[in-house]
N, C-alpha and C positions, 0 to 999 in steps of 0.2 A: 118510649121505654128507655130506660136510663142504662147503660154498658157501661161494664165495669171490667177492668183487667185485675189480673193476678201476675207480678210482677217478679220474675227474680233478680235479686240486685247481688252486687257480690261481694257479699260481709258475712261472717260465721254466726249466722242465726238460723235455727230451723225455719223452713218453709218458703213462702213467698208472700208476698204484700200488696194488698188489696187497693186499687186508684181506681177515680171514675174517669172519663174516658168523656170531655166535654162534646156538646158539637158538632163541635169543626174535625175533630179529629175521629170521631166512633165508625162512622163509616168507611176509612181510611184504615184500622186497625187489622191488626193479621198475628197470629201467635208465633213469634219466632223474629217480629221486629226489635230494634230497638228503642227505648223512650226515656225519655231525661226527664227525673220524676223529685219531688223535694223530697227530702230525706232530715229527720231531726229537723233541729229550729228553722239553720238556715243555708243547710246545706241542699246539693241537690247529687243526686245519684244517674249513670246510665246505665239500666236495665232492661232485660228480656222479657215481652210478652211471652209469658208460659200458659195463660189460661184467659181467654174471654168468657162473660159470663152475664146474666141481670140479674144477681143476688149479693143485694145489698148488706154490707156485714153489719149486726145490731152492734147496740151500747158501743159504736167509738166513732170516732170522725175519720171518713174518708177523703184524705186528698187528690186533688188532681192529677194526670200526666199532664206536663207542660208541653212537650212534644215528640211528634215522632220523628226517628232521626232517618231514616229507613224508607221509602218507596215499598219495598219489599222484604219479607226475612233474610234476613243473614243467618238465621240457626234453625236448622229445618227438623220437622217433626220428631224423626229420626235421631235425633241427636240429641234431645229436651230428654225423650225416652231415656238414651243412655244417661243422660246428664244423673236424673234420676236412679236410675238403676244402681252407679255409681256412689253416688250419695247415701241410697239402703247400706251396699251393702257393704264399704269402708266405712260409715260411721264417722259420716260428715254432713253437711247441710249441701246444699243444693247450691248454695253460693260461693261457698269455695270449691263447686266444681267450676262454677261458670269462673270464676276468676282464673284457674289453672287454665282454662279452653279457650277464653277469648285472645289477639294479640294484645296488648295494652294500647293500641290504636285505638283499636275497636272501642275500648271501655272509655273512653273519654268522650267529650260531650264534642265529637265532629260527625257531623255527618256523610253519608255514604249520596243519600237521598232523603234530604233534610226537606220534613212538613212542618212549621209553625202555625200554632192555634188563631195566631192573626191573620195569617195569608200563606197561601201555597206557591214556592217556588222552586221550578223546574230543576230539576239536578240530575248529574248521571248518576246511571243507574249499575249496578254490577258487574249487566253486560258489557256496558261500554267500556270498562276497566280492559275488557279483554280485544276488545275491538280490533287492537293493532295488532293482532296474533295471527295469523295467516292459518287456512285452514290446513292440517298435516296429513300428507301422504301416510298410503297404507305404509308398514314395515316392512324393510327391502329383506324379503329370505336371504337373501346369499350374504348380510351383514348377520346372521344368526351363527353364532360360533358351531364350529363341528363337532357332535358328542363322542366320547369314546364308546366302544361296544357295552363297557360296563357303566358308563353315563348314559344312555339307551335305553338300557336293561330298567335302570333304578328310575328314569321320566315311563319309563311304560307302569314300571311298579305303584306310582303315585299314582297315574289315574285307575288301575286297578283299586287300588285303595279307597279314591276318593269316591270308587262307585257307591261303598260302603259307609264308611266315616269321611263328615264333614272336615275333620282337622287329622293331618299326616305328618307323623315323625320321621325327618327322613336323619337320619344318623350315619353320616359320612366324616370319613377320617381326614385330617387336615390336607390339603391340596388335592384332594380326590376330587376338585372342581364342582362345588356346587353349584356355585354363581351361576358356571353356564348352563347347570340345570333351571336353576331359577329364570333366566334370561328367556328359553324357549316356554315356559312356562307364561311369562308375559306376553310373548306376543300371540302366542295362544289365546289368552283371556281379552288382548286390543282385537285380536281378530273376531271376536264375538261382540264387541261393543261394547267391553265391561271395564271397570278401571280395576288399578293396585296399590293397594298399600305395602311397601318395602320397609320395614321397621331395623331398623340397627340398633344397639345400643350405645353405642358411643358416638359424637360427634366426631369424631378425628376417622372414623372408619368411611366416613361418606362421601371424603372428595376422592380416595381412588375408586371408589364403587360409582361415583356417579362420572369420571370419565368412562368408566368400562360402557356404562349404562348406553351415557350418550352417544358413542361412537353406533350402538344399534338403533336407537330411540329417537334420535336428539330430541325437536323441540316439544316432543310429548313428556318429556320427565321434566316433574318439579321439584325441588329441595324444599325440605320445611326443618328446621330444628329452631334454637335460641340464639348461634351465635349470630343470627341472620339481624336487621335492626326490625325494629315494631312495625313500621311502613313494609318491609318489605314481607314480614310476614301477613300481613294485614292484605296486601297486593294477592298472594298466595291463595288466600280466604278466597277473597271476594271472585279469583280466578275460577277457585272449584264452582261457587256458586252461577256462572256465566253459562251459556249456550256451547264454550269451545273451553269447558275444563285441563287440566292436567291430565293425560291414560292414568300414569305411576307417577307418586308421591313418593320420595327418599326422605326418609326421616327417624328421627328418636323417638323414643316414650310420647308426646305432647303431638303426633302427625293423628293419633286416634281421635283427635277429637276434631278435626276437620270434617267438613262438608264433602261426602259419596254419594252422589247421584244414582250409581250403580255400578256399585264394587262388586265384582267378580272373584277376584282373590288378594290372600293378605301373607305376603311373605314375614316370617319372622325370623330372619338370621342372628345368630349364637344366642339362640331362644334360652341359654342357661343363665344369660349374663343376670347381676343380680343390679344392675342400673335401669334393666327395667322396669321396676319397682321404686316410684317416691317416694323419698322418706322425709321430707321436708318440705315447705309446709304442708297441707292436707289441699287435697284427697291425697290420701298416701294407698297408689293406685298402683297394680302391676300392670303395667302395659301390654302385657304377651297377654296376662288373662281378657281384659275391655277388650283388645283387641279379636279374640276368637269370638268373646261375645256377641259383637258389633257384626264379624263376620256370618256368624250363626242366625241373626236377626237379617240379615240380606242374602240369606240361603247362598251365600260367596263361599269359597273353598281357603282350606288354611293349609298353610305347611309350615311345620316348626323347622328349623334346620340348624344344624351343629356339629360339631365334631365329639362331642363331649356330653352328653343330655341333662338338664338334672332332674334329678333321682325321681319330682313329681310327674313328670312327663315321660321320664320313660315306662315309668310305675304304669300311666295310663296307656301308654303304650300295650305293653305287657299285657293288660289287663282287657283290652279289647275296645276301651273306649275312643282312643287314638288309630289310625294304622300306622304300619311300623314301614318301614324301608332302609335299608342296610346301603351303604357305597364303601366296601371295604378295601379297594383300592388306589393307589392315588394314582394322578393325569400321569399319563405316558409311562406309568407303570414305576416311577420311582420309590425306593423301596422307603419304609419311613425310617427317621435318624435312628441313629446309634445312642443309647444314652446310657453313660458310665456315671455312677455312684462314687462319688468320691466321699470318704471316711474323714471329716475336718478331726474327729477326737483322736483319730489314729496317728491323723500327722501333726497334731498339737500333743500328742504324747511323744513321739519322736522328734519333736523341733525342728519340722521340718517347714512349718508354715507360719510365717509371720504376717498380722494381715488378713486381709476377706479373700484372695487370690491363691488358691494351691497349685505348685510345679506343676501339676497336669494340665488346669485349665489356659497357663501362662504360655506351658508350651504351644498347646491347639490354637491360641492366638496368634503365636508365632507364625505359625504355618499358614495360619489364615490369612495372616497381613503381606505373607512374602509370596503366596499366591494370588495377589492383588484382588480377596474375597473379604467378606463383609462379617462381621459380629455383632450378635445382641447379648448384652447384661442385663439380668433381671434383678431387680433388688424390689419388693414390693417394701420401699422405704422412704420415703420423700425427706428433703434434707442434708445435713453434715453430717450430723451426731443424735441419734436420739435421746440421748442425755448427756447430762451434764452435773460433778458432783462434784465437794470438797473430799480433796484426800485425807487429809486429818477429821474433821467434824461432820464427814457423810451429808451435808447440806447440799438439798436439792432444788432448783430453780423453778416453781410453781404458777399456774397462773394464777390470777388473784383474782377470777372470774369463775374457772373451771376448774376443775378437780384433776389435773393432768400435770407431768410437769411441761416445761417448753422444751421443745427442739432446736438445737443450733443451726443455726441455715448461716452459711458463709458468702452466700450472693444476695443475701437482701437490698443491699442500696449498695450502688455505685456511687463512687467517692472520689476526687479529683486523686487521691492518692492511694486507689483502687477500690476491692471490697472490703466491706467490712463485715464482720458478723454479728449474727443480732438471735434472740432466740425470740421465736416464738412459738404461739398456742393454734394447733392447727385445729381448734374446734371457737376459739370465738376469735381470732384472728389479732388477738392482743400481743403485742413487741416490744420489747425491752433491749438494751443494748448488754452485752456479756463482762461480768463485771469484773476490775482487773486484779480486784481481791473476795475472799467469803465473806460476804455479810454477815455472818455468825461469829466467826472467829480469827476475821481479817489473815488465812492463809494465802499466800499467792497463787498457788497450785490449784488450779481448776481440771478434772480430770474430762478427757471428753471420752464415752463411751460409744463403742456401737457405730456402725456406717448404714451411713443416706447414702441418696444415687449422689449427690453434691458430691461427699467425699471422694466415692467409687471415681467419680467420672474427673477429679482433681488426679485423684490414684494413678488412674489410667494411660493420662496424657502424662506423667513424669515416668513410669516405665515403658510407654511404646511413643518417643516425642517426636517421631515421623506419623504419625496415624492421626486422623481429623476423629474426633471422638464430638460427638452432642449428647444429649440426654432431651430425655422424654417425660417430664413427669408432669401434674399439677401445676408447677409455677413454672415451668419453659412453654405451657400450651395456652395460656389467658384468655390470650385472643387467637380471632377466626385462625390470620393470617400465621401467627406466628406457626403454629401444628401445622398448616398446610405447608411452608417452608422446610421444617422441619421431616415431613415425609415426602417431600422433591428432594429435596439434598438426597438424603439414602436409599431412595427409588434411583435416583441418577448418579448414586456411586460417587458422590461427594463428600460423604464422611463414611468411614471407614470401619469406626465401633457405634453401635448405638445404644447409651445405658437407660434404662426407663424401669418405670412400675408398671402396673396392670393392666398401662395403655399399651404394653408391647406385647403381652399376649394377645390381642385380637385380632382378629382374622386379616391381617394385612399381609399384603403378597410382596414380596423382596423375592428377587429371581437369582441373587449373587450372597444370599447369607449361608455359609456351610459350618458356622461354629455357635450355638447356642450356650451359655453360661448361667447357670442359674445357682445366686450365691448365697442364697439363706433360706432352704426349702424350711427349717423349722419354722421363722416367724409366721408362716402360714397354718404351720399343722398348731402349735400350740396356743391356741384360740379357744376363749370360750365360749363354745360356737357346737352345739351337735354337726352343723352343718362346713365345719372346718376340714374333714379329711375331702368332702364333699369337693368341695373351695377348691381346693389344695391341689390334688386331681386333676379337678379342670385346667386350671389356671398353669400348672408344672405341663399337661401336653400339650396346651396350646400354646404355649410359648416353644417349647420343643418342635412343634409343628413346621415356627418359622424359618427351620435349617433345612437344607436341602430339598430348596421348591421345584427344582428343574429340571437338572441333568444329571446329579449326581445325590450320593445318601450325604446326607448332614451328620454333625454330631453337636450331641449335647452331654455338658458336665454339670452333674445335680451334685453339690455340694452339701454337704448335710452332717448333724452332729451323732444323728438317730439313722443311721444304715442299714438296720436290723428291721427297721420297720414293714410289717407287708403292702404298706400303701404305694410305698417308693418301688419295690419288686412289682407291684402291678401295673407302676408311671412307665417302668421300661419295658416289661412285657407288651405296653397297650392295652394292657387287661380292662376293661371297663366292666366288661360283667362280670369280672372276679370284686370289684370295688362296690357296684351293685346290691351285689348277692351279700356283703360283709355288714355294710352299709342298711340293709333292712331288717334283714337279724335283730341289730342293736333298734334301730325304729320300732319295731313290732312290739321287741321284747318292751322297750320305755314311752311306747306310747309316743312318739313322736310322728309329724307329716311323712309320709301320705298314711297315716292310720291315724290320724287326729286330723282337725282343724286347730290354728292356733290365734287367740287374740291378745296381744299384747293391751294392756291398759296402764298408761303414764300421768303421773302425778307431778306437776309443778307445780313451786310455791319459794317467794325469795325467804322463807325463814322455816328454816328447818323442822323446827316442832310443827307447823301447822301441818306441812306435808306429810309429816309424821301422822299425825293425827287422823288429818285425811286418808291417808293409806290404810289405815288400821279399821276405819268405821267401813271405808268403801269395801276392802276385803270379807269385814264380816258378814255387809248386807249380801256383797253374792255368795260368800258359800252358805247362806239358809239358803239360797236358791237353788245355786249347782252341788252343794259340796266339795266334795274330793276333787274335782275338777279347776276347780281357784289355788293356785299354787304363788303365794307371793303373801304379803308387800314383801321386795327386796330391794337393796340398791342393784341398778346395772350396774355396769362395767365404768362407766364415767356417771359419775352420781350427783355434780352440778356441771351446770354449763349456763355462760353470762350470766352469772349470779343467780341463777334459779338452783333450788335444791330439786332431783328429779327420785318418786319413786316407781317401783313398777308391781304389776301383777299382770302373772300369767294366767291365761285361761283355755285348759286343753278340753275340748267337743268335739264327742264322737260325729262322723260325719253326717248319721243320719239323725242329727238332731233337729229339727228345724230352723232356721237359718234369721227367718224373719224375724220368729216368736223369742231367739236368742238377743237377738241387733236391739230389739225392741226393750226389753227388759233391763239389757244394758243402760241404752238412751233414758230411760225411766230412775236409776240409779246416779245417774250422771247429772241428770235434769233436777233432781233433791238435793244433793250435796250444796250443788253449787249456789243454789237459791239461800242456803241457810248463810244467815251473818259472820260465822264464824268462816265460812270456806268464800266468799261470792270473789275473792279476789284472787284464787285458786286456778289453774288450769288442769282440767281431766281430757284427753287424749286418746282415741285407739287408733292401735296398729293392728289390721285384719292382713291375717296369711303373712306376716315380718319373716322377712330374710335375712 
């Protein structure tokens, strides 16, 4: 009888692809190995057994797998399932999940446990990978942090909860000490024999959580994210897959698609953030949701956690699907900051403020530096200048790719006769140098608008030039090492200010910052974004969050041009379910999540009209379908990018729509376009659930 595999390989094509299985190799076969199979004329692919099977496909020629790379699976049942599931129901092929999951080791043609069709030779095996790992003591209780009475309270509330509901919102106020709820919570689930998934959303959050970790854990916790290299995430893999796995996995978005033997629980820390959600390339996956899934499918226990929630999860909260858990206290009873509104239009009408810095916030610096305490600036602005213009002829510096103009960046290259600036396009990474006249009307006057953390943290050091100041953003964190440095220095009181974007709102713990600054709350609010006061919210308490961790109350100065606003009245009150409550009003009344589902659908194409075109036919085939429900073609917000013209259509479904029969219809629309001569060089796209 002739065996035949079903193959996923990982290229954006639906399905999987049928090889026969010579031999030498049939009885050897296992679903979830790897096999190195020809692909096109004369290439060759390494792919997943996802199906054995003895049915032969008519009318076309099957070829062979040339080998298995594999002794054993590396992608275990479990995982193929979610692969799939994943695939449904983002509205992607099966293949670019396997490529999102595997390390880029793995996809290469090396073996683990390599079998050739000519002869079988002995190789280690997965477990051996693990071999030198020494078997780990149980968890020493008296390394288990001490809980407060109202940390206690809220670890009794969660297993109460979870007698109920599989997954718990536990909604705790900044430094009200989650962690070390999370921490007894582990060793709970190692004392039962079960492992954890620790999800963060940022890389930069992981090396102080995973000292914390390991001082209780040590050699049972493993790291997984990107900035790790391919080998050593691949090392990681093959670890879960051994006899002596990792208990807890520390990691980002991409730790979901790892190998669980038998996961027990899945923590998800600042379950709001919106990093974890891919938006680039596909699966464009939320990782909090797989994640519950994944949990839900291993009958494992989930706790979202946050200071902040968003709006869909508290909604489920609210609503009973979720349980709920409150920690409205922070550790050792410190009360949370003070946060003063400062009026920027009030003091630019009185001329009082020249600059991104008002006499209030300058002064609370003052005092912060000469009581030898620490400062965060937040500016969510990467950069010098966000623009750059002629004063006579209004000419603006464009990229020739993107529909944006560039940003000045003052530290792009080091230069024997220092920096120099250069502008560029933060969406296709094109650079230009800043020219020393208008190309339009050859004026010399280049105006520079607007302040980057660049500027701010130039600013800085010339009015405070005793004080060690760094910045945080995008281009200071590249690499692993540099971020890690960058949060020793200010963990150990080596720099003094620290200016950053929306990496310094997260959950990072600094024990000596009592002056929080936040100097442009509008570019947050004024976003075209339903989900912008949402944003705005989070991102303004949790960075307030990081003043006064310890001993004393912090303060914070929210800067802003719009004072009047009730969003900002409810950032100082704390209010969250004042912001909630305002917040679903407006959803309910327009139809937006959590009262809709939302699909985003994008149209690429390097020549305008055709995109055009295409947007116009595709819109009309779904609304014969859904109608009123298809809202678009429109341009986004950036409407090319590296020379693609991009359009979009939105598609709001009611929740109890069906889900499948929706994906499904879609895929059938998408699958015709593209076939026809006029579109086949076209790209169509969804974004399912877009943040």
């Amino acid at each position: 009888m002739n065996l035949f595999a079903d193959v996923i390989l990982p290229v954006p094509l639906q399905g999987m692809f049928t090889y026969s299985l010579p031999p030498a190799l049939a009885p050897l076969a296992q679903v979830g190995q790897r096999v190195s199979v020809p692909f096109g004329n004369k290439k060759t692919q390494t792919g997943i057994v996802g199906r054995l099977h003895d049915q032969k496909p008519e009318n076309m020629e099957v070829k062979e797998v040339l080998e298995l790379l594999d002794e054993r699976p590396v992608v275990l049942p479990r995982q193929l399932s979610l692969w799939q599931w994943i695939a449904d129901y983002y509205l992607c092929s099966i293949g670019e999940v396997f490529k999102a999951a595997l390390p880029g080791k793995m996809k290469q043609k090396t073996s683990v446990c390599r079998t050739r069709r000519q002869k079988s030779t002995p190789a280690t095996s997965a477990a051996a990978l693990a071999a030198d790992s020494l078997a780990v003591p149980g968890v020493d209780e008296t390394s288990l942090p001490v809980l407060s009475p109202a940390q206690s309270e809220a670890l009794a509330n969660i297993h109460e909860q979870w007698a109920s509901h599989s997954v718990c919102l536990l909604h705790g106020v900044t430094s009200s000490g989650k962690t070390e709820i999370y921490i007894h919570l582990i060793a709970e689930a190692i004392a039962r024999g079960q492992q954890v998934l620790y999800l963060l959303p940022e890389i930069v959050l992981t090396s102080q959580l995973t000292e914390r970790l390991q001082a209780v854990f040590g050699q049972r916790l493993g790291v997984y994210h990107s900035k790790f290299t391919d080998v050593q995430r691949a090392d990681v893999w093959q670890r879960q897959l051994s006899p002596s796995p990792f208990d807890i996995i520390v990691g980002v978005r991409s730790s979901v698609f790892l190998p669980f033997s038998k996961l027990g629980l899945v923590i998800v820390d600042e379950e709001h953030e919106v990093n974890f959600k891919q938006q680039e390339p596909a699966p464009r996956y939320n990782a909090r949701n797989v994640a519950i899934l994944m949990a839900t499918r291993a009958k494992a226990h989930v706790l979202l956690g946050t200071a902040t929630p968003s709006l869909d999860s508290y909604y489920n909260a609210r609503m009973g699907k979720y349980g709920l858990v409150r920690l409205s206290e922070r550790y050792g009873k410190v009360q949370l900051p003070e946060i003063e509104i400062v009026d920027l239009k009030e003091l630019r009408r009185k001329r009082l403020i020249q600059g991104p810095f008002s006499p209030q916030l300058l002064e609370k610096m003052r005092q912060a530096l000469d009581a030898h305490e620490q400062v965060i600036l937040f500016l969510n602005r990467r950069g010098y200048a966000p623009h750059v213009s002629c004063k006579v002829c209004g000419w603006v510096p464009r990229c020739p790719h993107c529909d944006v103009s560039l940003t000045l960046h003052s530290r792009s290259q080091d230069t024997p006769t220092g920096y120099r600036k250069l502008m560029t396009c933060h969406y296709c990474g094109y650079t230009t140098e800043i020219p020393s006249r208008c190309p339009n009307c050859e004026n010399p006057e280049l105006h520079q608008h607007g302040f980057g953390t660049e500027r701010i943290e130039e600013d800085i050091a010339a009015i405070f030039p005793e004080a060690r100041v760094a910045r945080m953003d995008l281009d200071t964190t590249r690499t692993r090492t540099a971020y890690e440095q960058l949060l020793h220095d200010f963990a150990a009181g080596q720099t003094d200010i620290l200016v950053g974007t929306q990496m310094v709102t997260k959950g990072l713990d600094f024990e000596n910052v009592s002056v929080v600054g936040i100097l442009s709350a509008d570019t947050m609010l004024n976003q075209p974004d339903f989900r912008a006061y949402e944003r705005s919210f989070q991102m303004m308490s949790q960075v307030s969050g990081r003043a006064g961790r310890r001993h004393q109350r912090g303060y914070v100065l929210l800067q802003t041009m719009e004072a009047s606003l009730p969003l900002l009245q409810q950032v100082v009150a704390g209010d969250y379910d004042a912001m909630y409550q305002e917040q679903m009003l407006e959803r309910r009344q327009f139809a937006y999540p959590p009262f809709c589902r939302m699909v985003f659908i994008y149209m690429k194409h390097r020549r305008s009209r055709e995109v055009e075109g295409l947007a116009r036919e595709l819109s009309e085939q779904l609304r014969a379908i859904f109608g009123q429900r298809v809202l678009g073609p429109d341009e986004p917000p950036v409407a090319r990018v590296q020379s693609l013209f991009i359009r979009r259509i939105m598609l709001k479904l009611e929740p109890s729509l069906p889900l499948a029969k929706v994906h499904g219809l879609l895929q059938k629309a998408r699958t015709g376009l593209l076939a026809t001569k006029t579109y086949n060089s076209a790209q169509i796209f969804f974004d399912v659930d877009p943040l």
